[in-house]
N, C-alpha and C positions, 0 to 999 in steps of 0.2 A: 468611608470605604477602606481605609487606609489602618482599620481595627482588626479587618477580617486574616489578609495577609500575615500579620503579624502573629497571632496565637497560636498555629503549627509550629513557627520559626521556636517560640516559645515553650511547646511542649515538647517539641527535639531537644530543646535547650537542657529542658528537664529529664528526658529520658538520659540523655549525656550525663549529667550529672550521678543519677541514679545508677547507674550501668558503673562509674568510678567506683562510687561507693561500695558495690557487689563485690569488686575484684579484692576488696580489703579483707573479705571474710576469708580466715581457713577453712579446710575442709577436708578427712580421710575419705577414704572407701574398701571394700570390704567386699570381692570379686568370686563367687564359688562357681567351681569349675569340674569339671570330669576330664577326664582321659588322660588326665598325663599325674604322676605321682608329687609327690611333694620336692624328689630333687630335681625330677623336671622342671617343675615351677621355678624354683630356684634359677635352674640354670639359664631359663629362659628371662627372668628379669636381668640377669645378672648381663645377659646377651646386648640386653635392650640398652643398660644405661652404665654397663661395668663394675667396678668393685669387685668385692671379696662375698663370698660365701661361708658360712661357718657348717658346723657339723648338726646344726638347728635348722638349716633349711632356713636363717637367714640374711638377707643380700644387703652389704652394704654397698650402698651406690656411689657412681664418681664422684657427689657431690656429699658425701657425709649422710646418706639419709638413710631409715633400717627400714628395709620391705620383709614381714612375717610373712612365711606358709605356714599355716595351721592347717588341724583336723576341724572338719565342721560337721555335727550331729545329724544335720538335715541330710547330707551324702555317706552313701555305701563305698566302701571298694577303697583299695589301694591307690584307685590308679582316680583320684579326686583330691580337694582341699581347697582350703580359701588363701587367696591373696590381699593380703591388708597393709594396705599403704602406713609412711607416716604420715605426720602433718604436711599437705601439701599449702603452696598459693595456689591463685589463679594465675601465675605464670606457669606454673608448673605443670598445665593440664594437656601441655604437648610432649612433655616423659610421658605423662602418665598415660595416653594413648602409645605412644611406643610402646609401653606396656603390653598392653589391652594386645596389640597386633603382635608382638613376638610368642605371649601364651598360645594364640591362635595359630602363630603358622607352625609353631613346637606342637602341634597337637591338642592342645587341650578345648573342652568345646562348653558349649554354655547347655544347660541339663534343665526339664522341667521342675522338677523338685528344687533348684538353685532360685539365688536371689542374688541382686544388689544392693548393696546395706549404704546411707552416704552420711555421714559425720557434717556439721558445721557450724563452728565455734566464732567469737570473737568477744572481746571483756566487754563489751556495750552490753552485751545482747543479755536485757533482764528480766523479770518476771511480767513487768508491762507487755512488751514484746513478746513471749513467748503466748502469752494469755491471744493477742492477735493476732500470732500466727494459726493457731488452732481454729481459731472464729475462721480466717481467712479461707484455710483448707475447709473448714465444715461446707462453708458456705458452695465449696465448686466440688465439692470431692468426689460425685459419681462422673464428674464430666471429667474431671482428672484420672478414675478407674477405666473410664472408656479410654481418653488417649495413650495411656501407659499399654491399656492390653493388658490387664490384670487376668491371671485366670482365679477362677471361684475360689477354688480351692485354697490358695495363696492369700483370698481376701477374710475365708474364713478361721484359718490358723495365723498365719504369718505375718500379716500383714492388714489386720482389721482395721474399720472405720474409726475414726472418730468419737469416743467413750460419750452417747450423748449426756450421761449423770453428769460425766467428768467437767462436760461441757455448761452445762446447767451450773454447777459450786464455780467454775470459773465464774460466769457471766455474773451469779450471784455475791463473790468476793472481791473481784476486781482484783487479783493477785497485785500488790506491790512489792513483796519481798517472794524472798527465796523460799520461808517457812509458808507464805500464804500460798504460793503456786504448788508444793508439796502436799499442803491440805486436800487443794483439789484435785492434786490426783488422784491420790491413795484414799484420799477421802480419811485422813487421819494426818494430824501433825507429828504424834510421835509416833508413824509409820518407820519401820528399819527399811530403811537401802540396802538392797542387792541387786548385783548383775543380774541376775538370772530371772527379779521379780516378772511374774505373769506379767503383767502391766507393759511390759517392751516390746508382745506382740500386738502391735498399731505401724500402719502408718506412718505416721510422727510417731517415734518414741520418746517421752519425755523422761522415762527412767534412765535413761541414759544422760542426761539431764543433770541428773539428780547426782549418777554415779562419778562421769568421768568432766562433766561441763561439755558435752555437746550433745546437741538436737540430733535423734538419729532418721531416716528418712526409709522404708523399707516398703515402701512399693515397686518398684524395680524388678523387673524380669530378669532374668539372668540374659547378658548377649557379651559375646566379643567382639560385636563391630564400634569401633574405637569412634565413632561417630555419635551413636544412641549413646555412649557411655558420657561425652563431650555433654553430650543435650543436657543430660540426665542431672549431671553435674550444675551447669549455667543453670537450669531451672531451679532448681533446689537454694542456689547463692540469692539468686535472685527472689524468689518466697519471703525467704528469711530477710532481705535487703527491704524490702516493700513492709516486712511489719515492724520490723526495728523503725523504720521512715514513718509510720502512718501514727495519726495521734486515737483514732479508732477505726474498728472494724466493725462487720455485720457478721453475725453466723448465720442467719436466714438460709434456710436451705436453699440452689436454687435450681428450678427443674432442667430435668436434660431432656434435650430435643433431639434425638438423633438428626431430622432432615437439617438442622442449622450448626451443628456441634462444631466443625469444622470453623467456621465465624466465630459463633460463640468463645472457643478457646484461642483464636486468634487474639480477640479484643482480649483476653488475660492474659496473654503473654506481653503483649504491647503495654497494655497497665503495668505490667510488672519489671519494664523496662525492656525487656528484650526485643531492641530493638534495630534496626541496621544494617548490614551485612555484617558486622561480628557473631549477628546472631541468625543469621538466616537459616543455616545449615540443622542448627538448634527446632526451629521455627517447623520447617519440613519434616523432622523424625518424630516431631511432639503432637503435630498434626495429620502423621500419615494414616494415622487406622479412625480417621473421622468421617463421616460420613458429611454432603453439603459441599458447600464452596467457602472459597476462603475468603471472598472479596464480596458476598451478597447471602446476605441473612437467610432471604427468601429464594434465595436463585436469582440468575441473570435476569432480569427484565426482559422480555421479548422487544426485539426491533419493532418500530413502529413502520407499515409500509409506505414509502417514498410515495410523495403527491401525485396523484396523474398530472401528463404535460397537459396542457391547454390547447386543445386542438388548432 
């Protein structure tokens, strides 16, 4: 008896573990916005966390760090642009909501044609690992376009599936280096890298990969609630944390149940460490457009009715 008690205690133990290890990854991000112009932008990071501004529209912050306003091709009009961090931590993701909340009360707002783009790096992170994190994602990816709230559009430009060819020379390679994970993407070893290749509209962008050494992550709706952006974040560290951790993955696709989805993505965020109250908050905005219960597959079980008394 004294077996049972003990294995929770034991997979808390691990989730703690796991949940360390996540906070060690970097990570940029890459925020497109309307309504306020590029020195607006400016001036409202500059609001948030101080420093200087240059005549580039970019902020250096009280702590030495450079936040870029650029032009981004996806938005029309003056009065738009992207905000792109630098390399942040994960201590760092209480700026970077300060952030998030000063664009927004300076006017600028989140647009359907926008997106969140999320960078994350770390020298571990190798071809092993990137090969399972792709299996990982294949394997949940329509249950992860329902909880994001992908719209179509977004999933059929900007942000596509998972390459299944891509997917098939990975499974079939077993990338261990750098030139064999390149094969499979491009489907050619002596492929040329560029920014710009077709290939960075996914999901997972692995051309970015290629280009600057980080995973890019482009499923993200555009929002500036400093909370969904939080979630967004933790989820993505946490992805990459569970496959750098795991010695294999499955791509098996797996189906989506609308009336359980709600469970279903619980139990993946919980695998994937996020666990706690660090992560609760996370847990809520990643699970809110799900359909089901959080706490039973099936639904509540119906009460059973109370005995009659005994006359």
């Amino acid at each position: 008896m004294s077996a049972h008690p003990a294995a929770p205690e034991r997979r808390q133990a691990t989730g703690r573990r796991d949940t360390h290890a996540m906070m060690n990854l970097n990570f940029g991000i890459e925020l497109e916005t309307v309504g306020l112009d590029h020195a607006g932008l400016a001036r409202a990071i500059q609001g948030a966390l101080g420093g200087t501004v240059d005549d580039r529209h970019r902020v250096i912050d009280g702590k030495g760090r450079t936040w870029c306003v650029v032009h981004d091709g996806s938005l029309e009009g003056a009065f738009s642009g992207e905000v792109v961090s630098p390399v942040l931590a994960y201590e760092d993701i209480d700026d970077l909501q300060q952030v998030v909340r000063a664009l927004r009360h300076a006017g600028a707002r989140a647009h359907a044609s926008a997106g969140i783009h999320i960078h994350v790096s770390h020298p571990d992170l190798d071809a092993g690992a990137i090969g399972r994190l792709l299996k990982m994602v294949h394997k949940q990816e329509e249950l992860i376009h329902h909880a994001l709230g992908i719209r179509e559009q977004r999933l059929q430009r900007y942000c596509k599936p998972v390459d299944a060819e891509v997917l098939r020379r990975i499974e079939a390679a077993r990338p261990k280096s750098a030139e064999d994970l390149k094969a499979a993407w491009y489907g050619s070893r002596n492929a040329r890298v560029c920014r710009y290749d077709c290939s960075r509209y996914r999901g997972v962008n692995l051309n970015s990969w290629f280009y600057r050494k980080t995973i890019e992550f482009r499923y993200f709706e555009s929002t500036l609630h400093a909370g969904e952006v939080k979630a967004y974040v933790q989820f993505v560290l946490a992805l990459v944390q569970a496959a750098m951790k795991a010695k294999a993955a499955s791509s098996k696709r797996r189906e989506f149940q609308p009336a359980s989805a709600r469970y279903d993505f619980r139990v993946f965020l919980l695998r994937l460490g996020l666990i706690g109250p660090e992560f609760k908050t996370a847990r809520m905005h990643l699970m809110k457009r799900l359909e089901g219960s959080a706490a039973w597959k099936h639904g509540r079980p119906e009460a059973k009715p109370a005995p009659e008394a005994a006359p």
